[in-house]
C-alpha positions as CSV (number, residue, x, y, z in Angstrom):
1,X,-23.6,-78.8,-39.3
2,X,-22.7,-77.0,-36.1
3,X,-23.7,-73.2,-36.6
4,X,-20.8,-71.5,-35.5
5,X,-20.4,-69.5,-32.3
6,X,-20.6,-65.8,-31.8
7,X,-19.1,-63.9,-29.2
8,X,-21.6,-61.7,-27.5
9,X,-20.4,-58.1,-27.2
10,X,-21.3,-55.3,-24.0
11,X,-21.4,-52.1,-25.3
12,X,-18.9,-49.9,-23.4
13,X,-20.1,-47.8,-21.2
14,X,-20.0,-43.7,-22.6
15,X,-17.5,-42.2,-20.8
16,X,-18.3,-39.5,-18.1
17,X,-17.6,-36.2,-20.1
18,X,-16.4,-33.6,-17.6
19,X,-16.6,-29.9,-17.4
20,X,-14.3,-27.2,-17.7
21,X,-11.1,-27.5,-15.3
22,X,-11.9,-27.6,-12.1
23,X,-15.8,-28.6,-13.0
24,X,-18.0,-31.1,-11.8
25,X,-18.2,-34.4,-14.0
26,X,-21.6,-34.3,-15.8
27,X,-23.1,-38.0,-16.0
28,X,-24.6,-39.1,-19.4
29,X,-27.3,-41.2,-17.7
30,X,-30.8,-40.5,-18.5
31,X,-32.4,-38.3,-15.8
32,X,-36.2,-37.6,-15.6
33,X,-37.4,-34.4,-16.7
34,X,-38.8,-32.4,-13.3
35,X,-42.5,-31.9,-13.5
36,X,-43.2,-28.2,-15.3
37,X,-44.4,-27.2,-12.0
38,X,-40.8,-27.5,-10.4
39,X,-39.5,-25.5,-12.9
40,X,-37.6,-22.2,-13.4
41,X,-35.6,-22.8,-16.6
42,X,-34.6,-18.9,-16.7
43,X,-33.3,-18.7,-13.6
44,X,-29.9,-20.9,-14.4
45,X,-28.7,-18.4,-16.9
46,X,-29.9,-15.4,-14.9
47,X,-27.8,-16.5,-12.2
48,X,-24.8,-17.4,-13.7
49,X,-25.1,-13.9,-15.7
50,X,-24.7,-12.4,-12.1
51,X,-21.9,-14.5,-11.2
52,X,-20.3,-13.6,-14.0
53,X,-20.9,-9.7,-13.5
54,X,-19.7,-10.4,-9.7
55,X,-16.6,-11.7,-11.1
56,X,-15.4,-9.6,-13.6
57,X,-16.6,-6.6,-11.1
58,X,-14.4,-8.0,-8.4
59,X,-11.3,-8.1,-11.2
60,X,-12.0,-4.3,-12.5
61,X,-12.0,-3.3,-8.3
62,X,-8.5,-5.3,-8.3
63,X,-7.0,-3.5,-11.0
64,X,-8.1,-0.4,-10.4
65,X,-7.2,-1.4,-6.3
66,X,-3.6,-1.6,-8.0
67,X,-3.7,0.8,-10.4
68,X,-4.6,3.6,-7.2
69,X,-2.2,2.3,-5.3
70,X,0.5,2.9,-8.1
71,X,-0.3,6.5,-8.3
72,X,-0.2,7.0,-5.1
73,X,3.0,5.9,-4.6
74,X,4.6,7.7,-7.6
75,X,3.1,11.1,-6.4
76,X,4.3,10.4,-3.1
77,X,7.9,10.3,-4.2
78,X,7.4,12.9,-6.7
79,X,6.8,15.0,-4.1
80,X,9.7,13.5,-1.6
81,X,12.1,14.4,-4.0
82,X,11.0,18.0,-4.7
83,X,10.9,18.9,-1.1
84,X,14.3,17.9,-0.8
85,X,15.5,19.8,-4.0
86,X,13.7,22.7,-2.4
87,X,14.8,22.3,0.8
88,X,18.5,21.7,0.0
89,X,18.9,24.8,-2.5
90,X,16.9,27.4,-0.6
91,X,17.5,28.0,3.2
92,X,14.5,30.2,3.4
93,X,12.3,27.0,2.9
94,X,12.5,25.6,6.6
95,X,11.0,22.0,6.4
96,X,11.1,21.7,10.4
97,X,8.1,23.7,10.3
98,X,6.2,20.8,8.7
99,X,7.1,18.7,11.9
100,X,7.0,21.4,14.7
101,X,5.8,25.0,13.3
102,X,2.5,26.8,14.8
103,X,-0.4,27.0,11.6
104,X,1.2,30.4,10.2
105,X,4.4,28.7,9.7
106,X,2.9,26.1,8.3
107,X,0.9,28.0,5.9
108,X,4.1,30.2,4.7
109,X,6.0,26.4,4.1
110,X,2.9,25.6,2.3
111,X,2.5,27.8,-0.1
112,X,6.3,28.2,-1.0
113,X,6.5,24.2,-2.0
114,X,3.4,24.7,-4.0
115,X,5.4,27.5,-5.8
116,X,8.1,25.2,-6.0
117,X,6.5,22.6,-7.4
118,X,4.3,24.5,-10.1
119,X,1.1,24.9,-8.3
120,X,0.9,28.6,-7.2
121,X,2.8,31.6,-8.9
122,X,3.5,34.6,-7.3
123,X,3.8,38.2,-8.4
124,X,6.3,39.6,-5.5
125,X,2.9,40.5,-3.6
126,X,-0.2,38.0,-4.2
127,X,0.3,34.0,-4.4
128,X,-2.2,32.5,-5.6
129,X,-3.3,29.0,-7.4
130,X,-2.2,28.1,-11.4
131,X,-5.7,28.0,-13.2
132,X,-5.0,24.5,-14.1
133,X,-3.9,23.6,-10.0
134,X,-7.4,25.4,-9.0
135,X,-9.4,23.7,-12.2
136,X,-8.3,20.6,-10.7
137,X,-9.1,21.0,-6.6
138,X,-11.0,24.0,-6.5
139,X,-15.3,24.1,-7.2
140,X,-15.9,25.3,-10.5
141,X,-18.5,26.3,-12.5
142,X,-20.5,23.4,-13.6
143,X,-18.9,20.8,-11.1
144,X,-21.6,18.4,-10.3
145,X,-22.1,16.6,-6.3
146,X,-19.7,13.4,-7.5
147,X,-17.3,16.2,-8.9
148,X,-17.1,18.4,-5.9
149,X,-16.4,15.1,-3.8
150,X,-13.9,13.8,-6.5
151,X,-12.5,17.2,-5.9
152,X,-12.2,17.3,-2.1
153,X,-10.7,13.4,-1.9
154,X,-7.4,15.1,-4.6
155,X,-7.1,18.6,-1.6
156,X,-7.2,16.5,1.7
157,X,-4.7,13.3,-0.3
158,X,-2.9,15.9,-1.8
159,X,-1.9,17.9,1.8
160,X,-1.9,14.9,3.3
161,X,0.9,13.7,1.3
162,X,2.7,17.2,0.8
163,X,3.0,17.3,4.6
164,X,4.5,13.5,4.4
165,X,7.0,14.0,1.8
166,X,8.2,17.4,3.8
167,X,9.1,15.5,6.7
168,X,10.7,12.5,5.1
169,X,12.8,15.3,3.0
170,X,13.7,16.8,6.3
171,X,14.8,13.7,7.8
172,X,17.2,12.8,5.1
173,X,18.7,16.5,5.0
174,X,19.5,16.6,8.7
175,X,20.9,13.3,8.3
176,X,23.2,13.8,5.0
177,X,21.0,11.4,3.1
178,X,21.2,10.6,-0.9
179,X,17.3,10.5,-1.4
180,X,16.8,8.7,-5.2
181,X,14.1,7.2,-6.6
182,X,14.4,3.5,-8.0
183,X,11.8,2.0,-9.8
184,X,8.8,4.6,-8.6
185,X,10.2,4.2,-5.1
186,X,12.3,6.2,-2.6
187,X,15.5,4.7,-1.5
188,X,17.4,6.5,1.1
189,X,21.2,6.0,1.5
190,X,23.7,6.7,4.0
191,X,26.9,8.9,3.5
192,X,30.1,9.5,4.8
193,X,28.5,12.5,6.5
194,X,25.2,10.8,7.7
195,X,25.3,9.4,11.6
196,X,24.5,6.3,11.1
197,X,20.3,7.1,11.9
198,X,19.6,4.9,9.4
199,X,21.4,1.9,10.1
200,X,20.2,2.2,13.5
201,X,16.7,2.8,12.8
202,X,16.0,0.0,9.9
203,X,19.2,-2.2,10.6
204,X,20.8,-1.3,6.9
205,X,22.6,1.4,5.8
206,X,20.3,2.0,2.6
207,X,16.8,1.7,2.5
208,X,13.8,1.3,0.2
209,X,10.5,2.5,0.9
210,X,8.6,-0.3,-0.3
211,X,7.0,-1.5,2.9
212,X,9.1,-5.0,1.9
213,X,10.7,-5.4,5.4
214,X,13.0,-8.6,4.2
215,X,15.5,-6.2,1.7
216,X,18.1,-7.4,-0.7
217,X,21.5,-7.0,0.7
218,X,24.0,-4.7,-1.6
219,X,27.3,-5.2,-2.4
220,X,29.1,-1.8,-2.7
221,X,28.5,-1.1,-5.5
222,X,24.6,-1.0,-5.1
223,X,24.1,-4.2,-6.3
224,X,21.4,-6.5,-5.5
225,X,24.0,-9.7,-4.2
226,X,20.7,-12.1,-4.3
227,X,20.8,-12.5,-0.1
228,X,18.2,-11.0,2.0
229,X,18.4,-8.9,5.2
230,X,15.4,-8.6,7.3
231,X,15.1,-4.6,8.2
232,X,14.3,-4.4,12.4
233,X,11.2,-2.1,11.1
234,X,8.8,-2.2,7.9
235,X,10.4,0.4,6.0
236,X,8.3,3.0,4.5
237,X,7.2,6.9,4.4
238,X,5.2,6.6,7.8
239,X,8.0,4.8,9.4
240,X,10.6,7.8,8.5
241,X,8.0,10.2,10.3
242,X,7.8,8.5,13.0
243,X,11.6,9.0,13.4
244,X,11.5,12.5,12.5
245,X,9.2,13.4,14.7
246,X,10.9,11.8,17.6
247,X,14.2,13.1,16.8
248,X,12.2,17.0,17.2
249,X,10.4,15.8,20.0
250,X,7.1,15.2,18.7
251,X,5.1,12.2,18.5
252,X,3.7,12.1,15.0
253,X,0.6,9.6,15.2
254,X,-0.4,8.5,11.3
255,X,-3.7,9.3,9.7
256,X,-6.3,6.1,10.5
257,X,-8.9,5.4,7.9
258,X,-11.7,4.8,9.3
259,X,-13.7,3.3,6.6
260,X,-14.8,-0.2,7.0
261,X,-12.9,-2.6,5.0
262,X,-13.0,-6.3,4.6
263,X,-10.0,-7.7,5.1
264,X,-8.9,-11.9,4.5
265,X,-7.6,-13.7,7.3
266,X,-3.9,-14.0,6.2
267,X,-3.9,-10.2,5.4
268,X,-4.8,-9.9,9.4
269,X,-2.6,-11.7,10.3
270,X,0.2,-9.8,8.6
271,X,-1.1,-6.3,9.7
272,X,-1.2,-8.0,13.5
273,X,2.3,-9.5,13.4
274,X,3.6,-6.3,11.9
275,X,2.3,-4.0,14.6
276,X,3.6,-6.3,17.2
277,X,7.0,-6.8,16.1
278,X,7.1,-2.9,15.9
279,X,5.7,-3.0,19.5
280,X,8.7,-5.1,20.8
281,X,11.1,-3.3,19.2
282,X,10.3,-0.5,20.7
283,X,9.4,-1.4,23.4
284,X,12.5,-0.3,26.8
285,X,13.0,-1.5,30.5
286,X,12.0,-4.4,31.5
287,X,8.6,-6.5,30.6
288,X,6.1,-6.3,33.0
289,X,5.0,-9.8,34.5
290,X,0.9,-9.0,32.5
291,X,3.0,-8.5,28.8
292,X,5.5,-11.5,29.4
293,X,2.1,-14.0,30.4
294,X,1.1,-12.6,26.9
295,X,3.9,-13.1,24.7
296,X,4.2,-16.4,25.9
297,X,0.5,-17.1,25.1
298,X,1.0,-15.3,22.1
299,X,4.4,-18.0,21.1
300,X,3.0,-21.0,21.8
301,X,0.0,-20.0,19.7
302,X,2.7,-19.1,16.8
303,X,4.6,-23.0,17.4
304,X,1.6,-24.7,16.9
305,X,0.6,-22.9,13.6
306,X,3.7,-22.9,12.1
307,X,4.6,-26.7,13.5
């Protein structure tokens, strides 16, 4: 009797498990152990324990990158819209002298917003700091190196910014703006008193400081109408002193940091285009032949990057 035929059977091969998302695909082959001399078995872990310390680093400094940039901004409009409220109810509070006053005049205007605002009180005869205010800028007692420094960064942001919101505040008096806040940032609006400074500045009659130069177009009601406007000039805080400064005949030059920072590529290339466009904007008379050969240059570059 015939013996009856079995079908021979190849195992299927294991499949190739693979790693997380995004991983490499990890073979199930059998690989030779390396020789004990070649290896460093604590190093793997080591390494990946400072990758991972790199990485969740680098998301803290984004956060907190965010986060400072946040309170900066809400203390800068804080501040916008006190020195308007003080400018506007008391005449004796002369905001041009934050744009063209000598260093007394300055002083005076400084003190009388920080009594406006909460930081200084006055007896009729001596102004001087709120405990709290000097506890908070001011060397105390106690106040260690990284305190002291801690200190000095809140003075010199602190003028810096009190001496910004003046002049913006001044601006929008002289030219019969609303100044409001919207979302922990300062919109500025044209009136039927204003002359039209605004519009001709930024190309819209109501403008939010939010360094966003393409801006939602309103309806009249001050509704967002889903369009989009591109403004002729970023619109923010440094932008409005710029103007002030050159409507009182002074050329207001912003603060540079000069500490090194790295900056990606397309971020660059943002910040380059930016200043350029600002450049050409402003720029009168006619293009010399040097600046034209450039532009050009500059365009055809642009075509071919964007083809």
């Amino acid at each position: 009797m015939a013996k009856k035929a079995v079908a021979k059977t190849t195992p299927k091969a294991a499949p190739k498990a693979k790693a997380e998302e995004g991983g490499e695909e990890l073979g199930t082959a059998l690989v030779a152990m390396p020789k004990s001399t070649a290896l460093s078995t604590e190093v793997g872990m080591i390494a990946l324990n400072h990758l991972t310390a790199l990485a969740t680093d680098e998301q803290m400094i984004d956060e907190l990158r965010s986060g400072k940039e946040s309170h900066r901004g809400k203390a800068q409009v804080l501040l916008a819209i006190a020195a308007y409220k003080a400018g506007s109810a008391d005449r004796s509070i002369n905001l041009a002298h934050a744009v063209t006053g000598n260093k007394s005049q300055k002083g005076i205007l400084g003190k009388q917003m920080r009594l406006a605002i909460g930081l200084m009180v006055s007896d009729g005869q001596k102004t001087d700091w709120t405990p709290e205010a000097r506890a908070a800028i001011m060397a105390m007692p106690g106040d260690d190196h990284r305190t002291l420094k801690r200190k000095k960064s809140i003075r010199t942001n602190f003028s810096t910014m009190m001496t910004k919101s003046m002049r913006v505040a001044l601006h929008a008096i002289e030219r019969n703006l609303i100044v409001k806040e919207e979302n922990g940032v300062l919109r500025l609006t044209e009136t039927k008193k204003s002359d039209g400074a605004l519009t001709k500045h930024f190309g819209a009659a109501s403008v939010l400081l939010n360094e966003d130069q393409n801006a939602p177009v309103l309806d009249k009601k001050g509704k967002a109408t889903g369009l989009v406007k591109p403004l002729k000039v970023l619109p923010s805080f440094t932008e409005v002193v710029r103007a002030v400064g050159k409507a009182h005949g002074v050329e207001i030059v912003p603060r540079v940091d000069s500490r090194v920072k790295a900056v990606d590529a397309a971020t660059h290339l943002v910040g380059v285009a930016e200043d350029i466009t600002k450049a050409i904007n402003g720029f009168t008379g006619e293009m010399p032949e040097a600046v034209v050969k450039a532009l050009t240059a500059l365009r055809n570059a642009i075509d071919k990057a964007i083809d």
